[in-house]
C-alpha positions, 0 to 999 in steps of 0.5 A: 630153834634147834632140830635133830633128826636121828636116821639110819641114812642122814645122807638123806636129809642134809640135801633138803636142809641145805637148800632153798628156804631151809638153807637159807634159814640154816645159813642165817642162823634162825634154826640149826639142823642136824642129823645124828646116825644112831647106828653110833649108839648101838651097843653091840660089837656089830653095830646092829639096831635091830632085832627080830621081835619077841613073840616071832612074827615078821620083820625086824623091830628097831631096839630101844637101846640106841635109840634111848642113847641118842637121844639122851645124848643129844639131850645133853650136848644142847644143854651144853650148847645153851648153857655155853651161849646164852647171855648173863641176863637170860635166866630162862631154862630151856624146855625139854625137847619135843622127841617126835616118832615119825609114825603111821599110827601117829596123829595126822599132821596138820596145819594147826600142829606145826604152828604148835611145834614151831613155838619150842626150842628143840625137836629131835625126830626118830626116823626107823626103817624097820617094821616097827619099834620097841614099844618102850621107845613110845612108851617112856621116850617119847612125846609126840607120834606124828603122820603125815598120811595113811600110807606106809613109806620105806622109813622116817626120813621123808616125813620128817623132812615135811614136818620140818620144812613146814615148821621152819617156815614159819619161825620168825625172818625165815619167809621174806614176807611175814605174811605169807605163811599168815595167808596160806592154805590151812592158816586161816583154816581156808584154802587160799585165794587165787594169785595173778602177777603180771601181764595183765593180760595173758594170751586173752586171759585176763587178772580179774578187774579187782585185782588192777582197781587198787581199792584194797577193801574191795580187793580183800573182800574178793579174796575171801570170797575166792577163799570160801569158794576154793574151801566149799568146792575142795575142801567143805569139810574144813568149814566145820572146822573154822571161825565164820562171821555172818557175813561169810556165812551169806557167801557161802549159800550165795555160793551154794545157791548158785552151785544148785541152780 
């Protein structure tokens, strides 16, 4: 997977795309970070890339023209870059890239949403700093605005840095263990189970019985349970979202019975 993140202050993000689980990714060679500073595509002799809005109004509105310039830039370079690698047998023509804005009035992020971003081959993410953008940038460039919360933020750049960390994760050989990102909290549209590791015994704080009885269909059968009830008192508003079989369902009011009593 390629991903380019397109920032005023890109200084900002190579700290987190070189280290830990993101570096190591970038170091194997499982997906190629970058990031491109549009402020080299503006289109005036000051290099300015912002402007004050039509209409008047306060703040400065980012203008589409570098924008649009960026992107169809790097558009084109990794056409270049795959056309250059790609083997003799590989017939596949790549997929347009994702172009993300990084927004607040964009859909939420979720779980659910990386794991659709994570199947594409490239996603370019725009990071603005300013009151807002040309609207032809959501209107004709465009393809997904994304927010990770309703908060306002000085610019792009952290909620960029999350989607992306959240994405890469799950690309294949990225994890050590194939299954953790399987497990985690949101995955299996439930909060995950509780996690022990050695001693067994901390300060008269005991690993649960299960845990040490080596019967995995036992020790799978509390880890639901643990899940279900984590998800009931945390997040129940995430049961409306997920698959139940009727065995979890008679966990639940056993759970919700014992919660009234």
């Amino acid at each position: 997977m390629r991903i380019d993140v397109l920032t005023l202050f890109p200084e900002m993000c190579e700290g987190v795309f070189g280290a830990s689980i993101l570096g190591k990714a970038r170091e194997k060679g499982l997906v190629s970070l970058n990031t491109v500073n549009f402020r080299e595509y503006a289109t005036n002799k000051h290099n300015t890339v912002d402007d004050y809005p039509y209409g008047g109004g306060g703040g400065m509105v980012l203008k589409p023209d570098p924008i649009f310039g960026a992107v169809e830039d790097v558009i084109q370079k990794a056409s270049v870059e795959h056309t250059e690698q790609k083997e003799e047998s590989d017939t596949r023509t790549p997929r347009r890239p994702r172009v993300i804005l990084m927004c607040p009035q964009g859909e939420t992020f979720s779980q659910s949403k990386a794991e659709e971003l994570s199947q594409e081959d490239h996603l370019i993410f725009i990071c603005g700093h300013y009151e807002g953008y040309d609207e032809r940038i959501r209107e004709f460039l465009v393809t997904d605005e994304l927010s990770i919360g309703d908060y306002v933020l000085t610019g792009g750049e952290l909620p960029a840095m999350v989607v992306v960390d959240s994405v890469v994760r799950l690309l294949p050989g990225v994890l050590g263990n194939e299954s953790s990102a399987i497990t985690d909290s949101f995955s299996t549209g439930l909060l995950e189970y509780p996690h022990y590791t050695r001693p067994a015994e901390f300060r008269d704080m005991k690993v649960p019985d299960v845990l040490l009885s080596g019967h995995h269909a036992n020790v799978e059968a509390w880890r639901r349970e643990q899940s279900l009830r984590r998800t009931i008192e945390r997040r129940p508003d995430l049961l409306d979202k997920v698959e139940l079989s009727d065995k979890d369902r008679a966990i639940l009011q056993r759970l919700k019975s014992n919660n009234s009593k």
